[in-house]
PDB file of N, CA, C, O and CB in Angstrom:
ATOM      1  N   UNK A   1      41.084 -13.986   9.497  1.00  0.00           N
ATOM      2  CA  UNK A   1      39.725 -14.365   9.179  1.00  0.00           C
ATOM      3  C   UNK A   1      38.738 -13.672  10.129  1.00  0.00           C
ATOM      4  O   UNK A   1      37.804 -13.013   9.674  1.00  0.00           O
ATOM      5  CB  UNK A   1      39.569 -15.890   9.250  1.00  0.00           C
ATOM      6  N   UNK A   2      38.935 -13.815  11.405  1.00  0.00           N
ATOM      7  CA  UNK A   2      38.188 -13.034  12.367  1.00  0.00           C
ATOM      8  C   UNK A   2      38.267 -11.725  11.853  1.00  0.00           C
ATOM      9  O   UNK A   2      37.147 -11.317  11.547  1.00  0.00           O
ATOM     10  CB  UNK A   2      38.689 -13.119  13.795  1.00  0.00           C
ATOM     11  N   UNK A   3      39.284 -10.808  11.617  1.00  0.00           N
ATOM     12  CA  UNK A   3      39.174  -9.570  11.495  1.00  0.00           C
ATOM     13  C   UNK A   3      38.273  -8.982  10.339  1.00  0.00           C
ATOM     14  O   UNK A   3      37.820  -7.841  10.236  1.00  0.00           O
ATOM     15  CB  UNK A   3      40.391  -9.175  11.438  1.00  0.00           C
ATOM     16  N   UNK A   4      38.154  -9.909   9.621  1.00  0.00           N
ATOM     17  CA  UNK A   4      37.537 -10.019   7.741  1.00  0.00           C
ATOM     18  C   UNK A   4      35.560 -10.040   8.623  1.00  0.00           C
ATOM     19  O   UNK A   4      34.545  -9.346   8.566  1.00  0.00           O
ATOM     20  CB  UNK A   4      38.334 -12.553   6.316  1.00  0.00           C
ATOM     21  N   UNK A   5      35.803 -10.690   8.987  1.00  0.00           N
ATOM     22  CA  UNK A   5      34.096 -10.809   9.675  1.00  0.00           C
ATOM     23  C   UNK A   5      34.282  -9.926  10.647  1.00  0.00           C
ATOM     24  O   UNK A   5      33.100  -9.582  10.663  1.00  0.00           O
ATOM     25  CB  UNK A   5      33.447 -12.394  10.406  1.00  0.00           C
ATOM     26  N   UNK A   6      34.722  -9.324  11.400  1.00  0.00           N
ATOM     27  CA  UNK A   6      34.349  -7.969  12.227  1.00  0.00           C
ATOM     28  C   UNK A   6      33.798  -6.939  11.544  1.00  0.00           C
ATOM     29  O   UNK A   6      32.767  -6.287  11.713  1.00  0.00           O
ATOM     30  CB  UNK A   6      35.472  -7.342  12.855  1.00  0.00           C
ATOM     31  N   UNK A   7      34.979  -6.897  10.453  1.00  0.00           N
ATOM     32  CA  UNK A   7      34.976  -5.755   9.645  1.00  0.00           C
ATOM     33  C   UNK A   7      33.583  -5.979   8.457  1.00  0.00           C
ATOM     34  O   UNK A   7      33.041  -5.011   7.923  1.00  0.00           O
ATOM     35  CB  UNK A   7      36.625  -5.639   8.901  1.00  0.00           C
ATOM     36  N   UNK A   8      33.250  -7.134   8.247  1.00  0.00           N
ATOM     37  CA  UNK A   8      31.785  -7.268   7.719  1.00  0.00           C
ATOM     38  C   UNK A   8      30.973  -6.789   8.023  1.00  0.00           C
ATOM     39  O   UNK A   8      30.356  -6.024   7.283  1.00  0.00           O
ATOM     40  CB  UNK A   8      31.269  -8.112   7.726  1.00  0.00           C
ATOM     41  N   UNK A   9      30.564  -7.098   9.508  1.00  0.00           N
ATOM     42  CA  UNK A   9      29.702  -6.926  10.664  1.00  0.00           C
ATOM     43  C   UNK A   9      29.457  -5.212  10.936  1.00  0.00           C
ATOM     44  O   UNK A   9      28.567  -4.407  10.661  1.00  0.00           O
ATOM     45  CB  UNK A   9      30.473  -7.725  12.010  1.00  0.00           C
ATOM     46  N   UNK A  10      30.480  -5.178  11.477  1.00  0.00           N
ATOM     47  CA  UNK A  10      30.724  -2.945  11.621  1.00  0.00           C
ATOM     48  C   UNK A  10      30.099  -2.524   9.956  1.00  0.00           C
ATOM     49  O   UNK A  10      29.321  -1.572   9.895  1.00  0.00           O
ATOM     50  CB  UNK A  10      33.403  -2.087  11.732  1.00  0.00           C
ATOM     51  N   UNK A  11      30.280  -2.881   9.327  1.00  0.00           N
ATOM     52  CA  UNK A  11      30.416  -2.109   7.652  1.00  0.00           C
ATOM     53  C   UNK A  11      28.781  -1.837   7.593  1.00  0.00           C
ATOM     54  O   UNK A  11      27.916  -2.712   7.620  1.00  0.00           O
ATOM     55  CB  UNK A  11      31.138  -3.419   5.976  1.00  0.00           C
ATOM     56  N   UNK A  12      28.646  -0.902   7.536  1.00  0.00           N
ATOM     57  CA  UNK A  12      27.155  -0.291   7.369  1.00  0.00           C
ATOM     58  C   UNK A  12      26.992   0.683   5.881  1.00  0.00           C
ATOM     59  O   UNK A  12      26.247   1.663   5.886  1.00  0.00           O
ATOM     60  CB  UNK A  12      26.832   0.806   8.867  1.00  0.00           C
ATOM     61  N   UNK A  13      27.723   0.309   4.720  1.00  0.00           N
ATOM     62  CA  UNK A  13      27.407   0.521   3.875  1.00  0.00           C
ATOM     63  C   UNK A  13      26.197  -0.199   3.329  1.00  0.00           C
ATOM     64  O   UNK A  13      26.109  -1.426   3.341  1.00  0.00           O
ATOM     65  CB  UNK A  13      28.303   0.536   3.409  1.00  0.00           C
ATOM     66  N   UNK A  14      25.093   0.760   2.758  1.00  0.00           N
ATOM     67  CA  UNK A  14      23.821  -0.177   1.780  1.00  0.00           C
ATOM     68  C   UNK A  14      22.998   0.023   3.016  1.00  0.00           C
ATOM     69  O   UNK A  14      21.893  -0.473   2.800  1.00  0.00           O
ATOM     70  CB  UNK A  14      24.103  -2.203   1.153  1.00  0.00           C
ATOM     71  N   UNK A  15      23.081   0.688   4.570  1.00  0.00           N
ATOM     72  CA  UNK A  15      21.480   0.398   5.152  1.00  0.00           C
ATOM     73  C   UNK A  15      20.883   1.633   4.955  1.00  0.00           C
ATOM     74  O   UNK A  15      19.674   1.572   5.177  1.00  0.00           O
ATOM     75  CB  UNK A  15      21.280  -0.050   6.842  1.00  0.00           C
ATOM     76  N   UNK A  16      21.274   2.738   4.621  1.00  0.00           N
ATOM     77  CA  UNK A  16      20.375   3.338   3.966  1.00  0.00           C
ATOM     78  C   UNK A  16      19.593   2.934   2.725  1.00  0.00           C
ATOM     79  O   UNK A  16      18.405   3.211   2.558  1.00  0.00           O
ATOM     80  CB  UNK A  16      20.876   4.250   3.780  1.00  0.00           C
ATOM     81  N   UNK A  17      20.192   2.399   2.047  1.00  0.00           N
ATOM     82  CA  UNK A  17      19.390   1.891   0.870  1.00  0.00           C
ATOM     83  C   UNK A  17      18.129   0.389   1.262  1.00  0.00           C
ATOM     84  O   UNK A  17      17.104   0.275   0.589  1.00  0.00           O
ATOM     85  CB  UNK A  17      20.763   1.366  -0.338  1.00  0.00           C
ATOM     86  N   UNK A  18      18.445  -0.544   2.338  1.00  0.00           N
ATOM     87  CA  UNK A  18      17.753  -0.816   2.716  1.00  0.00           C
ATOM     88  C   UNK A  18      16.392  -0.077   3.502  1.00  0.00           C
ATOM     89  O   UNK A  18      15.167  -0.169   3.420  1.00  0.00           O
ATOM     90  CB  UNK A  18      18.384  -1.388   3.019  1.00  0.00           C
ATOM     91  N   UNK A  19      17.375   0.698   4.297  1.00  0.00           N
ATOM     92  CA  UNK A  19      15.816   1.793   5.211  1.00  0.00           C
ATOM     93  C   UNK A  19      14.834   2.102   3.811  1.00  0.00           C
ATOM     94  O   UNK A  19      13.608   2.000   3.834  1.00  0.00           O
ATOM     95  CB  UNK A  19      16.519   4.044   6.142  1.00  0.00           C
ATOM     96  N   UNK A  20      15.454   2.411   2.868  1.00  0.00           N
ATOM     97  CA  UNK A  20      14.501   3.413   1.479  1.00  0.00           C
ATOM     98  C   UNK A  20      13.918   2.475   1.400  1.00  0.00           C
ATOM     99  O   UNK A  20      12.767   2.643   1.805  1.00  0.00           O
ATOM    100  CB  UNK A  20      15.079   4.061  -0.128  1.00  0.00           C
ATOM    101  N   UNK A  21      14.231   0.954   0.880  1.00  0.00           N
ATOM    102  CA  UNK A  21      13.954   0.203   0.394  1.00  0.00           C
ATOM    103  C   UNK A  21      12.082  -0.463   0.704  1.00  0.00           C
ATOM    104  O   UNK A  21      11.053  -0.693   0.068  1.00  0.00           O
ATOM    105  CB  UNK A  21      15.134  -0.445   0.662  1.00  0.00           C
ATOM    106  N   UNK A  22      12.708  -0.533   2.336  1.00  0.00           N
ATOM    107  CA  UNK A  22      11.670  -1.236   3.897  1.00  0.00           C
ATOM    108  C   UNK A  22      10.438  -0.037   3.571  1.00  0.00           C
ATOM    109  O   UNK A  22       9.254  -0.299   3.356  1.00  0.00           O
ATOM    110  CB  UNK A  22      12.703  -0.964   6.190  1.00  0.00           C
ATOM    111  N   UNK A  23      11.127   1.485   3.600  1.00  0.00           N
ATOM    112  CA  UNK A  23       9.849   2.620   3.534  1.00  0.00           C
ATOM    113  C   UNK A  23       9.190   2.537   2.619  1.00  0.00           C
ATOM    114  O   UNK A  23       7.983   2.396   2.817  1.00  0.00           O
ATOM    115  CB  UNK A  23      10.086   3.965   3.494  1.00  0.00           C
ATOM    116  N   UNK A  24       9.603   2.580   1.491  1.00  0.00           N
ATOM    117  CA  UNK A  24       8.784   2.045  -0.125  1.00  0.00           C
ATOM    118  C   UNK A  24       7.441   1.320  -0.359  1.00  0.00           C
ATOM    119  O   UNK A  24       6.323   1.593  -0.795  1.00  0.00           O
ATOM    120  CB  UNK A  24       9.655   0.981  -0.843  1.00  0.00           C
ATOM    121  N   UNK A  25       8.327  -0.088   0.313  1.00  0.00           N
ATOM    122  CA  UNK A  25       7.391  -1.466   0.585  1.00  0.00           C
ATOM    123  C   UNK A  25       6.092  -1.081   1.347  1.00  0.00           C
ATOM    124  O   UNK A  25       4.926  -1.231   0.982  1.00  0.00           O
ATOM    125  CB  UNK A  25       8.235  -2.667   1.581  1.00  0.00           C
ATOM    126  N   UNK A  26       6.657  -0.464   2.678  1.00  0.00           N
ATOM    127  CA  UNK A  26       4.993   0.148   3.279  1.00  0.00           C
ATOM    128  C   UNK A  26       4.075   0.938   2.582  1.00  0.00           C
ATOM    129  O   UNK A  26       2.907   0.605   2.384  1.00  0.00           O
ATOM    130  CB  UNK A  26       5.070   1.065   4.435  1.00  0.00           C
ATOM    131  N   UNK A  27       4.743   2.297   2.095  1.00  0.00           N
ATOM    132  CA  UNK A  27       3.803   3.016   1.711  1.00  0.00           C
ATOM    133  C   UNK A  27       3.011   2.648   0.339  1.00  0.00           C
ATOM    134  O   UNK A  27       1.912   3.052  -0.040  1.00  0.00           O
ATOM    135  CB  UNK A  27       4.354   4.197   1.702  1.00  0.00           C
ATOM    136  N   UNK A  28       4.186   1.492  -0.464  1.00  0.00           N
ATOM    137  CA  UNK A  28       3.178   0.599  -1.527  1.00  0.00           C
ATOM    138  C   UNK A  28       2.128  -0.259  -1.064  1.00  0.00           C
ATOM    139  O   UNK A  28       1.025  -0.199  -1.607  1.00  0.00           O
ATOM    140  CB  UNK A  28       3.945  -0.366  -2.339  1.00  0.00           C
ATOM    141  N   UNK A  29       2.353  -1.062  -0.107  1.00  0.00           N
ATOM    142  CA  UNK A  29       1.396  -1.748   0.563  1.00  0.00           C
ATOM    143  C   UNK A  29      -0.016  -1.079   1.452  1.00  0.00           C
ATOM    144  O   UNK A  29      -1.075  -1.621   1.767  1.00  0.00           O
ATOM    145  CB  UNK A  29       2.233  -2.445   1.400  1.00  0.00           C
ATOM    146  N   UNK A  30       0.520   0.383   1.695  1.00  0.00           N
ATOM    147  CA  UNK A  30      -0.673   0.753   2.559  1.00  0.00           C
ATOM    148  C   UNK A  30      -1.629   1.204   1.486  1.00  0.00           C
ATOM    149  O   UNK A  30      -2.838   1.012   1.608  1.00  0.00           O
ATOM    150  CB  UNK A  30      -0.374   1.947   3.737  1.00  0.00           C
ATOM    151  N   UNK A  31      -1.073   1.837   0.373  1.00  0.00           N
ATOM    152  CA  UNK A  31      -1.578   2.451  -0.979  1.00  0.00           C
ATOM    153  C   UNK A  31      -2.727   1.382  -1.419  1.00  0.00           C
ATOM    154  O   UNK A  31      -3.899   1.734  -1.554  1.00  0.00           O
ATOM    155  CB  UNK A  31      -0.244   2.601  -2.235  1.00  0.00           C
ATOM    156  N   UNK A  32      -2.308   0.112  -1.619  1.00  0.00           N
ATOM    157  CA  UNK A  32      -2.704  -0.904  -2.183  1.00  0.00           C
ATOM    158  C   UNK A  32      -3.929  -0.958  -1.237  1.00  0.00           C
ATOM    159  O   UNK A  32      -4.992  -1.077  -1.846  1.00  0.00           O
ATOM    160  CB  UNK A  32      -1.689  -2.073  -2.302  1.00  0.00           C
ATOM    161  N   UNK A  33      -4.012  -0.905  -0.046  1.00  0.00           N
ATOM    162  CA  UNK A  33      -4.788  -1.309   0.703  1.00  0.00           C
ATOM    163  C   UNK A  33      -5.947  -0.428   0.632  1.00  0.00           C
ATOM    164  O   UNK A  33      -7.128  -0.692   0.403  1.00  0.00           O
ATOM    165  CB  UNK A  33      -4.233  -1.476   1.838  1.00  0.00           C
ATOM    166  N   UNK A  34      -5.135   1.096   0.969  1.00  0.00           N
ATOM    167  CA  UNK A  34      -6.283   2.419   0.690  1.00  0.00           C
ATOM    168  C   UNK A  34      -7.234   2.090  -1.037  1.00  0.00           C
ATOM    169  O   UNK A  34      -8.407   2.386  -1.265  1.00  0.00           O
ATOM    170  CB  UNK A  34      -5.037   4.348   0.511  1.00  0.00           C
ATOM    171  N   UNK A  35      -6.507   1.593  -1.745  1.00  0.00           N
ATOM    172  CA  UNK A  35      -7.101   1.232  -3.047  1.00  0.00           C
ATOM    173  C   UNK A  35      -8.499   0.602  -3.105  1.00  0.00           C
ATOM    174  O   UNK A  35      -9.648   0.919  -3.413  1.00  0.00           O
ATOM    175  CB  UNK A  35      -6.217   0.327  -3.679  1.00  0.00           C
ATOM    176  N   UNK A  36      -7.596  -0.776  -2.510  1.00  0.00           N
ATOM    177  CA  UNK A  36      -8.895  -1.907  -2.242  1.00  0.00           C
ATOM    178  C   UNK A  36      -9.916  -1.096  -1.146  1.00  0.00           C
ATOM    179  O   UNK A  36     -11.057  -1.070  -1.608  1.00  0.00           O
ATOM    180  CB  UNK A  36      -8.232  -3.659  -1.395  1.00  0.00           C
ATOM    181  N   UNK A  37      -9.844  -0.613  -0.190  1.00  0.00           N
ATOM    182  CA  UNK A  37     -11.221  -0.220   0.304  1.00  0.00           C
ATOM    183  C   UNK A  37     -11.719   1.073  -0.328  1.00  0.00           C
ATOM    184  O   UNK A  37     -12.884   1.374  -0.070  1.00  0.00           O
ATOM    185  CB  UNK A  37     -11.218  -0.045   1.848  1.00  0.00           C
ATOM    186  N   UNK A  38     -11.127   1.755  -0.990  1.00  0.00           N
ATOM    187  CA  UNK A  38     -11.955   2.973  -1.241  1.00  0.00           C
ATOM    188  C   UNK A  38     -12.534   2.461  -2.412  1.00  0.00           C
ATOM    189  O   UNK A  38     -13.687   2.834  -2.628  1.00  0.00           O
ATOM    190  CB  UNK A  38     -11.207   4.420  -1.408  1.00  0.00           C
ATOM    191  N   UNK A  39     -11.832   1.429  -3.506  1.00  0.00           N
ATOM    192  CA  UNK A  39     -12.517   0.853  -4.549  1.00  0.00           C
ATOM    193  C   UNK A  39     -14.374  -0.103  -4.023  1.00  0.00           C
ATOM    194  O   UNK A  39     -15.376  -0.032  -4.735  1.00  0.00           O
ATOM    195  CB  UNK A  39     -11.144  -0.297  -5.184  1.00  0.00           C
ATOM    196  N   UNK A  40     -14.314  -0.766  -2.862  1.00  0.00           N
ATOM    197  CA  UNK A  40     -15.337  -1.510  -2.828  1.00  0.00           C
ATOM    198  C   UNK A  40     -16.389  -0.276  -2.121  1.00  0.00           C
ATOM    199  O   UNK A  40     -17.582  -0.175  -2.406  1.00  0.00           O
ATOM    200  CB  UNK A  40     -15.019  -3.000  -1.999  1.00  0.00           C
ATOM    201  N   UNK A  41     -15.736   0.515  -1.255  1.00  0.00           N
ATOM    202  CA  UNK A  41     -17.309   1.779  -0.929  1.00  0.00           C
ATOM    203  C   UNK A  41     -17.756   2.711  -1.805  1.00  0.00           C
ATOM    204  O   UNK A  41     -18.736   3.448  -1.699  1.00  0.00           O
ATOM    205  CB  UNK A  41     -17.138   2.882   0.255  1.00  0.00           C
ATOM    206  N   UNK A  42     -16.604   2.579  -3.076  1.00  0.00           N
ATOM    207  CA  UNK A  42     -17.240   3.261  -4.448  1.00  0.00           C
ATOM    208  C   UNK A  42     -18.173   2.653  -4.960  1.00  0.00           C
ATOM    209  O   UNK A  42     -19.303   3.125  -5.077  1.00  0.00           O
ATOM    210  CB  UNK A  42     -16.407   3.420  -5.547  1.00  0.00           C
ATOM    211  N   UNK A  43     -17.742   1.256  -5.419  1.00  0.00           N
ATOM    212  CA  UNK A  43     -18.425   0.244  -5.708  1.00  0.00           C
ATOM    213  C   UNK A  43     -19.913   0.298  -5.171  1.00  0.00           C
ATOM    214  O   UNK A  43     -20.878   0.267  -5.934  1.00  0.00           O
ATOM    215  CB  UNK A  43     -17.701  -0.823  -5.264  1.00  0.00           C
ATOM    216  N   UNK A  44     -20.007   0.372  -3.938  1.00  0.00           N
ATOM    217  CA  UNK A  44     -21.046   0.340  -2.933  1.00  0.00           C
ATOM    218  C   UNK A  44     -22.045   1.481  -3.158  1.00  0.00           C
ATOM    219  O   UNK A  44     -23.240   1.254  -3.341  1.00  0.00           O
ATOM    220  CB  UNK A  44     -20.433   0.426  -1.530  1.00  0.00           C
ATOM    221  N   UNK A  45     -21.522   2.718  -3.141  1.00  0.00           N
ATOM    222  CA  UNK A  45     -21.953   3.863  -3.101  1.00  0.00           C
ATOM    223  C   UNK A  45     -22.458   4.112  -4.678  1.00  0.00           C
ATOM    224  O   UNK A  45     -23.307   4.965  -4.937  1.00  0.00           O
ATOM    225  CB  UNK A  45     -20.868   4.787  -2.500  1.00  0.00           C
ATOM    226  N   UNK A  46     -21.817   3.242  -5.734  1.00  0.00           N
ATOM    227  CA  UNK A  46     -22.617   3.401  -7.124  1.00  0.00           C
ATOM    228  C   UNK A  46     -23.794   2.153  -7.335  1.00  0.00           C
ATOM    229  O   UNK A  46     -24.586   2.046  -8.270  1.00  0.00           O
ATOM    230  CB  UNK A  46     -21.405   3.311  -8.491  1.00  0.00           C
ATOM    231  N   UNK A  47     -23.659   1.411  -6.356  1.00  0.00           N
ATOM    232  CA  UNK A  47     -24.919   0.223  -6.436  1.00  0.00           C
ATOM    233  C   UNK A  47     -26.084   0.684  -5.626  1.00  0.00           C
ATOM    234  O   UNK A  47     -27.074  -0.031  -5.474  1.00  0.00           O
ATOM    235  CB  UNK A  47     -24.465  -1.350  -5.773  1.00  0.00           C
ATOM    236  N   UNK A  48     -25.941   2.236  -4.948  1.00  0.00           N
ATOM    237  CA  UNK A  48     -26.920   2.541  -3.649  1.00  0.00           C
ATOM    238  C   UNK A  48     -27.824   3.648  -4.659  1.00  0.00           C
ATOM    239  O   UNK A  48     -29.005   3.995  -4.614  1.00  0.00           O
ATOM    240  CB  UNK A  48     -25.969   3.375  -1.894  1.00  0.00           C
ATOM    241  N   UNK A  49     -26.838   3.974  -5.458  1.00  0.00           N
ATOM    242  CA  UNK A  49     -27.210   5.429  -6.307  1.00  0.00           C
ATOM    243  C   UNK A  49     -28.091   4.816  -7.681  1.00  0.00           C
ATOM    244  O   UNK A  49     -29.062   5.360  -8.206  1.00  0.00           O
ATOM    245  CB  UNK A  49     -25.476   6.449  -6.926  1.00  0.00           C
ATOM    246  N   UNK A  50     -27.539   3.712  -8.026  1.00  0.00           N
ATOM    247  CA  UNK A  50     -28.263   3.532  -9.378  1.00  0.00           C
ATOM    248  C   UNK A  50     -29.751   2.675  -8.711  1.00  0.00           C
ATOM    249  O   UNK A  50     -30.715   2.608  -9.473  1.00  0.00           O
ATOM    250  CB  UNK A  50     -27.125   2.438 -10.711  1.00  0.00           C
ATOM    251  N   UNK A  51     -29.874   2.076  -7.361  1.00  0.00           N
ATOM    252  CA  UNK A  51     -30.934   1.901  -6.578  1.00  0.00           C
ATOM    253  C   UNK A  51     -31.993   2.561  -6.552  1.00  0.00           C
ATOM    254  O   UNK A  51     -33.140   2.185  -6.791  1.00  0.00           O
ATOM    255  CB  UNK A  51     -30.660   1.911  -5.631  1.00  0.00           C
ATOM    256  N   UNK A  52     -31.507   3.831  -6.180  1.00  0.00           N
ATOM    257  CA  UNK A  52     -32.289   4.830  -5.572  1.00  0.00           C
ATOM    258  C   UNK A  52     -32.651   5.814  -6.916  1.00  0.00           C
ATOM    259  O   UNK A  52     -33.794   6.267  -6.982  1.00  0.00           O
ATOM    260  CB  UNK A  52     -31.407   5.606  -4.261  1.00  0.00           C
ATOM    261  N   UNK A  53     -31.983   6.037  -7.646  1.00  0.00           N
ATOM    262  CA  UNK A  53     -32.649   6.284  -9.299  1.00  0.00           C
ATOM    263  C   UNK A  53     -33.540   5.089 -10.105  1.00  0.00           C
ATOM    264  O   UNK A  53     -34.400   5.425 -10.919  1.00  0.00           O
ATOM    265  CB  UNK A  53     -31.278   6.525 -10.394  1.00  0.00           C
ATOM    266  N   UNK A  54     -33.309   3.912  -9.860  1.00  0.00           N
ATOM    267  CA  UNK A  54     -33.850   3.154 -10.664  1.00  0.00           C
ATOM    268  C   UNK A  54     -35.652   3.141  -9.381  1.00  0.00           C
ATOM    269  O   UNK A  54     -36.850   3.076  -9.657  1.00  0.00           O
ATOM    270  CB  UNK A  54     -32.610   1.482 -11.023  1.00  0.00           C
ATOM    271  N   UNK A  55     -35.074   3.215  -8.385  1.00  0.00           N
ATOM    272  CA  UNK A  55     -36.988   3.644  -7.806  1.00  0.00           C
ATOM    273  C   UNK A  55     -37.644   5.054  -8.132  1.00  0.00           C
ATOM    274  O   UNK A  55     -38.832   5.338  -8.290  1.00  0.00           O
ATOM    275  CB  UNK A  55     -37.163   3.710  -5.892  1.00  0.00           C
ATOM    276  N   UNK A  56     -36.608   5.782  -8.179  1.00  0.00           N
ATOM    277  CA  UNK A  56     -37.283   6.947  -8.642  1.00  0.00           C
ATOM    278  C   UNK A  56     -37.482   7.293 -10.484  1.00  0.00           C
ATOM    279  O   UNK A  56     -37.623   8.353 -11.093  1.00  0.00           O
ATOM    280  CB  UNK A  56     -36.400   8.092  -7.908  1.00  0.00           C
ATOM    281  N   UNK A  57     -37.425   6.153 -10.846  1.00  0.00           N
ATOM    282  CA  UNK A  57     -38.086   6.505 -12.745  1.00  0.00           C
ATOM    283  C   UNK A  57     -39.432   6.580 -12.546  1.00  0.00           C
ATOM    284  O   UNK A  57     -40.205   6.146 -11.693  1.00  0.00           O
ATOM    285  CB  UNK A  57     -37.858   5.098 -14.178  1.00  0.00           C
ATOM    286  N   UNK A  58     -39.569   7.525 -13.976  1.00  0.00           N
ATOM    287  CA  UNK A  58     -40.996   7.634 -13.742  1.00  0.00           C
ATOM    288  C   UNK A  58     -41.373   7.163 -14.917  1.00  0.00           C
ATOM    289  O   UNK A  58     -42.548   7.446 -15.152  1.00  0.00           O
ATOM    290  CB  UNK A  58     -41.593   8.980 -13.390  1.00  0.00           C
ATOM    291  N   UNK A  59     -40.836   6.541 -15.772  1.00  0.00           N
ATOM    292  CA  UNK A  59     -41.361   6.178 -16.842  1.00  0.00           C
ATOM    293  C   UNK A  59     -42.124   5.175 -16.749  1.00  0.00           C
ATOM    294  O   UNK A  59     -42.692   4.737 -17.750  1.00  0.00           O
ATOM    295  CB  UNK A  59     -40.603   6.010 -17.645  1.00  0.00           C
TER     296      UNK A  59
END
């Protein structure tokens, strides 16, 4: 029984597939993040623009 759980323990099959797994998760999560802020200074930057046209009509 001991030897059955050593040999569990040592067995490093699947942590590469974990490492992929862990790297994934970040670069989805940082993505997500780059999303949300570049989405709200777009946001921002089209509420500054239709501002600054809507003072400059001349109609």
């Amino acid at each position: 029984m001991k030897n059955n759980i050593l040999k569990f323990l040592s067995d490093e099959h699947g942590a590469v597939t974990v490492d992929w797994i862990v790297i994934t998760a970040a670069v989805v999560g940082l993505s997500a993040i780059s999303f949300t802020t570049l989405e709200n200074s777009a946001f921002s930057l089209m509420d500054s623009a239709g501002t600054a046209i809507t003072a400059e009509d001349d109609f």
